[in-house]
Phi, psi and omega in degrees: 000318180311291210287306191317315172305311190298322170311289162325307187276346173299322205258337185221002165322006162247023154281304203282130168236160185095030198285140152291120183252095211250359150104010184246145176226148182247151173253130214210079171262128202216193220023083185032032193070028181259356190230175186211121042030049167317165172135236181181146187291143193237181149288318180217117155302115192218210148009147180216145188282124160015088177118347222261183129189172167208189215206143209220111156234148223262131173348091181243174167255129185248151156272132204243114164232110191279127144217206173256128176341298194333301163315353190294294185325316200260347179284278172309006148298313187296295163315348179258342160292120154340281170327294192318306194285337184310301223270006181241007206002070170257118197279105188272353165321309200284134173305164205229158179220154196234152180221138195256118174205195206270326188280012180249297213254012105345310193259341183093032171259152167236160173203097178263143186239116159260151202272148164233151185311000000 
């Protein structure tokens, strides 16, 4: 499901317009982690293309957590315990974003940005 969204929007990014070229494309899990999202910053939101749609998520602080892919398993083992999101204070409501680019995931890197309360 991951790679088809990024394979689409990759395939229709010159469709969006008004794109910030900030060299990232983000994964974006919202509703209470029940949906996934891709895409890219735009400046203005204007004409949304056929098919396409978007989201606006609104100006938060976020906690930033860099590893190694590798580590992913155990990094949502962790995050899935209460305690843990208490003592980092993350707010698992809000949507959470993952950001894709040449220099993280080439290298085995992941980098998720969480909202804290």
């Amino acid at each position: 499901m991951k790679k088809h969204l990024f394979a689409t929007l990759d395939a229709r990014k010159d469709e969006i317009q008004d794109q910030i070229m900030d060299n990232n494309t983000y994964m974006v899990i919202h509703d209470h982690g029940s949906k996934m999202t891709v895409g890219l910053i735009v400046s203005h939101i204007r004409e949304v293309p056929e098919g396409m749609v978007s989201l606006t998520l609104p100006e938060e602080e976020y906690e930033v957590f860099r590893f190694e892919e590798k580590h992913i398993c155990s990094f949502w083992q962790y995050f899935c315990d209460q305690d843990h999101q208490k003592k980092y204070g993350l707010d698992t409501v809000k949507p959470r974003y993952e950001t894709f680019n040449d220099t993280l995931q080439p290298n085995g890197m992941t980098e998720i940005y969480y909202p804290k309360k």
